[in-house]
N, C-alpha and C positions, 0 to 999 in steps of 0.2 A: 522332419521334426514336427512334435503335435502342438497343433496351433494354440497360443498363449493368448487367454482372453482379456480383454481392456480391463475388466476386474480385475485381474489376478496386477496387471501392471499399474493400476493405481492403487489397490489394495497397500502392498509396498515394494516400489520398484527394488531396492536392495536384495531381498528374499529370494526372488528369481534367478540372480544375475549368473548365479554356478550353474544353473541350468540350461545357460542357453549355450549352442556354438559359441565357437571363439575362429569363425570364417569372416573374413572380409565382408562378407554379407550378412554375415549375425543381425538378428533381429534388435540386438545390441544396444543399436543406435535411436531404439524410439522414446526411448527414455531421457536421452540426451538430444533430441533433436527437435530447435524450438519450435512449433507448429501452428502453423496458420490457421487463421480462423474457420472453424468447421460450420460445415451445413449440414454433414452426415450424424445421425445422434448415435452418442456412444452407449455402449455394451454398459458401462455403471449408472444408465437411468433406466428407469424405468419406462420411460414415455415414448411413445408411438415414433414410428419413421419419418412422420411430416417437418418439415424445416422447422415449423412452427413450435413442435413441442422437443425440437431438439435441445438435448441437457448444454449446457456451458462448465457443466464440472469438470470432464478432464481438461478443457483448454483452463479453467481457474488454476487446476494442479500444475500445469504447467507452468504458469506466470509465477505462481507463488515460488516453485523451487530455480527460476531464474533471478526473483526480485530478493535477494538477501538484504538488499541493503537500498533506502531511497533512492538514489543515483539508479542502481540498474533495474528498476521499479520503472521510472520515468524512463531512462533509454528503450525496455521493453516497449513501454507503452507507445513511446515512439515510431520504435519499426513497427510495431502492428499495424498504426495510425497510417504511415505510411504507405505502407503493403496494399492496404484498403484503400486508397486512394487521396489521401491527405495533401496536403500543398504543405509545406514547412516553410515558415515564416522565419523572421528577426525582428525581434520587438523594436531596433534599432533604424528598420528599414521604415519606409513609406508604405502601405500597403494600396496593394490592385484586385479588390475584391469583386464579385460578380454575383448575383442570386443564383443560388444553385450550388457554390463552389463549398469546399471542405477544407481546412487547413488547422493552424497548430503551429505552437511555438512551445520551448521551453525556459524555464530562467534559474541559470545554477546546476544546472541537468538534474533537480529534485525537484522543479515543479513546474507543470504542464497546464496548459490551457488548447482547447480543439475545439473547433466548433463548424457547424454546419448552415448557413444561410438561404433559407426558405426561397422557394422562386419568385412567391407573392411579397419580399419584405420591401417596407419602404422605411423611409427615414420616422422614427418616433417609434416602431411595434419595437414590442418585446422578446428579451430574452429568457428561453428557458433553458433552467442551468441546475445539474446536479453537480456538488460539491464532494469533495473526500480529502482523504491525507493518506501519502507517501509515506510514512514517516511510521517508527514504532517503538515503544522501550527496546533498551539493549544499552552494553559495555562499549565506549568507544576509547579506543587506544588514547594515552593525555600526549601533548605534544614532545614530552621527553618520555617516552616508552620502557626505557633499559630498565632493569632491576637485577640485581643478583643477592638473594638468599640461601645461608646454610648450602651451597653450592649448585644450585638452581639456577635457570634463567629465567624471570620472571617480566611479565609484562604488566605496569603502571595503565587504568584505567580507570573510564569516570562513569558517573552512572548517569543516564540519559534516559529522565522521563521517571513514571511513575513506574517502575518494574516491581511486578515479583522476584526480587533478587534471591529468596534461596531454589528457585528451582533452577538458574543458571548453574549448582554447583553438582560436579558427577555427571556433566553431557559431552561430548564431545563437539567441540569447539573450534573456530577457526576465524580466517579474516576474511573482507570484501571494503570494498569502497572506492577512490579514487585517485590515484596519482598524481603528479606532477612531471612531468621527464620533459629533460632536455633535450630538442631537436636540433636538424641542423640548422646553418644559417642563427644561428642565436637565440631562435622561436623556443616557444615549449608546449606541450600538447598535454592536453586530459585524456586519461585512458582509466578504464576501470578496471579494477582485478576483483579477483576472487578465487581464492585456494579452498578448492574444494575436499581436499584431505583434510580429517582430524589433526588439526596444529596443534591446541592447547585444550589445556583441561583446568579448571578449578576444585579441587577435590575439598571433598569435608573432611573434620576429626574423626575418626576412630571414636566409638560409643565407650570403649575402653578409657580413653582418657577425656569423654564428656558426658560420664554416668547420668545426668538429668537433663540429658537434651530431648530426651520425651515425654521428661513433665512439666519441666519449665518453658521448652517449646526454640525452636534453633531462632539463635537470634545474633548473627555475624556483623563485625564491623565494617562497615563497607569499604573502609580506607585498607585497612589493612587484611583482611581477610577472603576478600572479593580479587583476590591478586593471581594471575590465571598464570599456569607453568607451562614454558616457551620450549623449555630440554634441560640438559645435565649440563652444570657449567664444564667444557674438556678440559683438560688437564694443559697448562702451556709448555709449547716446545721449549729443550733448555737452553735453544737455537734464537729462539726470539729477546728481542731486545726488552729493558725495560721500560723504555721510551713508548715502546710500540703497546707493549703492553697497557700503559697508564690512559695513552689516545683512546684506544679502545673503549676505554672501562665511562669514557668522557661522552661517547658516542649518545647522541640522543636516543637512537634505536639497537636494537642489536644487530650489528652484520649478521647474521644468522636470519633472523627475519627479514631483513632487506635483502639477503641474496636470494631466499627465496619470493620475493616478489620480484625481484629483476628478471628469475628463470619463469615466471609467468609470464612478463610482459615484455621479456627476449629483445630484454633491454643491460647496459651497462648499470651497473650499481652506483656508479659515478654521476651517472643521466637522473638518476631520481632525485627529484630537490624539493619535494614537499608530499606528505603521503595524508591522507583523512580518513583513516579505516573503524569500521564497526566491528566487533564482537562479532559474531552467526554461529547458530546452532546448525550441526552438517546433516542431521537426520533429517530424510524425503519429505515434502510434505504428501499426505495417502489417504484414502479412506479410512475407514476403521466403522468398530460395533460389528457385531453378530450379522445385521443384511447390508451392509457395509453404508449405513442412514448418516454415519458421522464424516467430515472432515479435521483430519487430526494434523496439525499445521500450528508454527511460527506464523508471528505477524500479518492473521487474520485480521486484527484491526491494525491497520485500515484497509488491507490490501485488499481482502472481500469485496468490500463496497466498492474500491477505485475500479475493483476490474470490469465487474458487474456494470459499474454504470459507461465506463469504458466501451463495452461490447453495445450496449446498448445505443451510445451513439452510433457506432458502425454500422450496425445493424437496422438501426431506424434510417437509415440516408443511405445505402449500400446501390439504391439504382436511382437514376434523376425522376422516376417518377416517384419517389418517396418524399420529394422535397418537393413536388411539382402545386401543389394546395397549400403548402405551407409560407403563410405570414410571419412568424416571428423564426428568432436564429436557437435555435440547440446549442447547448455547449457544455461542456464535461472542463472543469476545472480540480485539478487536483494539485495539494499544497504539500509542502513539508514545516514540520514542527512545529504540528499542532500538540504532539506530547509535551510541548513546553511552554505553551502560550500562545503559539503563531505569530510572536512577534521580531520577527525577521523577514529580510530582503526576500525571502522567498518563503515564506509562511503568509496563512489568512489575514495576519494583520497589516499588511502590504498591501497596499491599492492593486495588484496584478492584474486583478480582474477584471476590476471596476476602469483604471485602464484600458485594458484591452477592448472591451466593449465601448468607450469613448473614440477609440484608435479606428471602432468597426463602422460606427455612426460618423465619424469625420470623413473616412475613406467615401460613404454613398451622399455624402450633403454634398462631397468637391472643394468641401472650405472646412474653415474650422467649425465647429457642430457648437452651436450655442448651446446654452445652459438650457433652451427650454426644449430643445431636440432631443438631448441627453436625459435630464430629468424624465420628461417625458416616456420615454425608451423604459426609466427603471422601474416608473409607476404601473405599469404593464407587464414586468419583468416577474417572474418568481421561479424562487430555489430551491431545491433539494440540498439539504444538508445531511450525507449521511455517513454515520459512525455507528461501529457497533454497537450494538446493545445489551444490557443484563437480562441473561435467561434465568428464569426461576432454577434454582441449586434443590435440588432432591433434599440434600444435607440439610439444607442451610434455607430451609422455604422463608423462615421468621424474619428473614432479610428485604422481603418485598413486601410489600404493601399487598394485604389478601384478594383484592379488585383487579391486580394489574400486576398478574406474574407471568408475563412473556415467555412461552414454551416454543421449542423448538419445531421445525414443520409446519409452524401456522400463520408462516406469513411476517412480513415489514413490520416493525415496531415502531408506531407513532409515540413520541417522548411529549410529554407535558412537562411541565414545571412554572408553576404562579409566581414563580421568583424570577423567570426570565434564563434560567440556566438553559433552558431549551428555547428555542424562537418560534415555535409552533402555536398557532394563534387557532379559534374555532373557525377562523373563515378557512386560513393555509390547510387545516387538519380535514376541514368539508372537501376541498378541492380534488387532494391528495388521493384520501379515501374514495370519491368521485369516478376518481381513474380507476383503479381496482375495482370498483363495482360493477364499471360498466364490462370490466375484460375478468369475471370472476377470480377474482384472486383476493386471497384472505387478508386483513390487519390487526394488528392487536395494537394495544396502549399499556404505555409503560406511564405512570407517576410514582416518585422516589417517597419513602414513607416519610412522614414529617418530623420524625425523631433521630433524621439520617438526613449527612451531607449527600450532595447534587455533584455531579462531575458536570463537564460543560462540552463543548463541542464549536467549530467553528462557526455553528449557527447563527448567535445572538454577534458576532464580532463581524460578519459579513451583512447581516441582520441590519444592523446598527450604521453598519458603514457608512452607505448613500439613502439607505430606506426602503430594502428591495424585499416584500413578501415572503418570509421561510416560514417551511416547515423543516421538522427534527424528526431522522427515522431511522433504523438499522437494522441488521438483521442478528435473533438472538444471538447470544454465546455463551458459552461455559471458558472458565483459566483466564478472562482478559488480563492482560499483559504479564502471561505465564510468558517461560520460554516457548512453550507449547500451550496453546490452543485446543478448542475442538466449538464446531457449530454443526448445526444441519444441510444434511446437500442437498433436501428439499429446498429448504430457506433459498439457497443461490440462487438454482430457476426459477423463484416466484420473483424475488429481487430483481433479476435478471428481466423480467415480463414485464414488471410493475414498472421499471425503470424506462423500459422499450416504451410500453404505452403510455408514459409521462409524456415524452417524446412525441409521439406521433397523434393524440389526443386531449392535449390539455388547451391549445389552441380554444376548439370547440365548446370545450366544456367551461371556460374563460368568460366564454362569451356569454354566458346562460345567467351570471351571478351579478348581481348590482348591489355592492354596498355604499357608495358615498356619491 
């Protein structure tokens, strides 16, 4: 067979798929098989053979068409974390921490904290910590699911976050998220699913019966129209009872969709006692554009950023002489439900963090860490907060502020905002930039024009929290919070770089700057 280049399979894995064998050994499986961290750089970058300028896009492609849903977002990030040598923690435990060591906890299984402890650290340096979110617009099932219309089965669903809701309608659709099932012994376990076949679909009207839906512009009600079809109601046997019939009809979900999540998770129908599923769009995420410069993806924000900064930890602490000059601790924290305020158990507005780094400071004092060991620790401490960002629109330029239209390929987008929407201060924005300068890597700046609201970010809320140093940065994008996406796959490896040498250089560069 002639050999199928790493372009053509992240181009778009589906395209391929009739061409290849259908032997036990089909090349089949690389598409489908989750893949460890590389050091070999792939065939869709451009950049040299050195470890150094090896791409992290196919491994991003791959994470993004694992992570459907926050839950398997964070379990990813997990086993990678692991893989790489991670300790996995409980936040509930005592921790036995050491200079040097690497570890990681999650809370919810949608939000994750890792971090890495310098060999020089002592009690009071600082943490440096890049932030993200798990989390993304989408349709999440409502807790009674059933519906039947005009003889449809239809699935009841809420809308989660700020979506472009008409591009959900006319894709092909399906579910992911989290279980509940009964074990033996009385227990019950979390297990994730994910049906990766086209399940459900949303379709629009017919132009026939909404003659000025292209000049008045589609404008659907979300309650009732936003209602995604599950199959054809069957016809009932004249065998069946009416009794049985009426239970059915009473059912929160449809048997129909619970039996197909039992035959995924090859489990009893009876064993499922609580389900928390997402909406997902089933198309791959791939490259795209004519030299294949774009990634064209779902849930780019936030997943870009988490992974990016993700790897970046691994990779900045990957051998103990990485960590062997290093004073202060790295740490990659990533949240969920920031699309809704992050104010939840397991969102930015939860102390998680700021815990956890008390948990890491009590662990090395051998006692409880006072207020001025802690404090101390945060005054020294500064964060990366990063969330996508708005790329200048072709279309739509009037939209940006003529100074500060963030194009694609040129690099991190530092956010300002005088109003505090963003946390990015002239000292955090020096620093930031700082990094990049010294390892040539580009940045741009975004400010939102003044006759336009500001979106916000978990910046100013972690910002705010205990007092800890941010700045606000992203990498462009085009469609945020489409069903579909698109950004640049230059953007990733700079991201990717910039993120690394935050990591492995701000240490130094810390030290250089005296403001109070």
């Amino acid at each position: 067979m002639a050999a199928i280049s790493r372009v053509q399979l992240l181009h778009h894995p589906s395209a391929i798929l009739s061409r290849l064998p259908h032997s036990p050994s089909s090349s089949l499986t690389l598409n489908l098989r989750r893949r460890k961290f590389s050091s070999t750089p792939l065939l869709c970058s451009s950049s040299s053979s050195s470890s150094t300028n090896a791409s992290v896009v196919g491994d991003l492609l791959d994470y993004l068409n694992e992570s459907w849903t926050q839950f398997h977002a964070t379990a990813e990030a997990k086993r990678q974390l692991i893989a790489a040598g991670f300790h996995l923690l409980n936040e509930n435990d005592e921790w036995e921490l050491k200079p040097g060591g690497r570890y990681l906890f999650t809370r919810n299984m949608s939000c994750l904290v890792a971090f890495a402890i310098g060999e020089k650290y002592i009690v009071g340096n600082g943490f440096h910590v890049i932030a993200a979110h798990t989390d993304s617009p989408c349709l999440k099932i409502k807790p009674k699911s059933a519906s039947f219309k005009s003889n449809y089965l239809m699935l009841n669903v809420q809308t989660y976050g700020s979506g472009l809701w008409h591009t959900w309608f006319d894709r092909d659709l399906s579910v992911a998220g989290r279980v509940i099932v009964r074990a033996s012994h009385g227990s019950f376990l979390h297990k994730l699913v994910k049906v990766t076949r086209p399940l459900l679909r949303v379709p629009t009207l017919a132009i026939h019966l909404n003659r000025t839906v292209n000049t008045d512009g589609f404008k659907p009600n979300l309650e009732t129209h936003l209602v995604p079809l599950l199959a054809t109601k069957p016809e009932e046997a004249p065998a069946e009872s009416k009794e049985k019939s009426t239970l059915s009809s009473k059912a929160a979900h449809h048997p129909l969709l619970m039996q197909i999540l039992s035959d995924e998770l090859c489990c009893d129908v009876d064993d499922i006692v609580n389900i928390e599923l997402n909406i997902c769009d089933t198309q791959p995420s791939c490259l795209g554009g004519a030299n294949n410069e774009f990634i064209f993806s779902g849930r780019l924000d936030n997943l870009a950023s988490s992974y990016c900064a993700l790897r970046a930890l691994v990779d900045s602490c990957g051998s103990p002489v990485d960590l062997s000059s290093e004073h202060a601790i790295r740490m990659v924290a990533l949240f969920d439900n920031e699309e809704v305020g992050s104010d939840s158990f397991q969102g930015a507005g939860a102390p998680t963090m700021f815990q956890a780094m008390r948990h890491i400071v009590g662990s090395f004092a051998n006692s409880y860490a006072g207020e001025s060991a802690f404090d101390r620790a945060i005054r020294q401490s500064f964060l990366v907060s990063a969330d996508m960002a708005h790329g200048v629109h072709p279309n739509f330029m009037d939209k940006h502020e003529e100074h500060h239209r963030p194009e694609m390929h040129k690099g991190l987008v530092i956010k300002h905002n005088a109003n505090q929407r963003y946390a990015t201060s002239g000292v955090t924005a020096f620093l930031f930039k700082e990094v990049a300068k010294i390892h040539n890597l580009p940045t741009q700046e975004f400010v939102v024009r003044n006759d336009m609201g500001c979106g916000s970010t978990i910046g100013p809320i972690l910002a705010s929290g205990v007092g800890i140093r941010t700045v606000d940065c992203g990498i462009a994008q085009l469609s945020m919070h489409s069903v579909r996406e698109v950004c640049g796959k230059e953007d990733i490896d700079i991201a990717y770089k910039h993120f690394k040498a935050f990591y492995q250089t701000f240490s130094s560069i810390d030290r250089k700057l005296i403001v109070d």
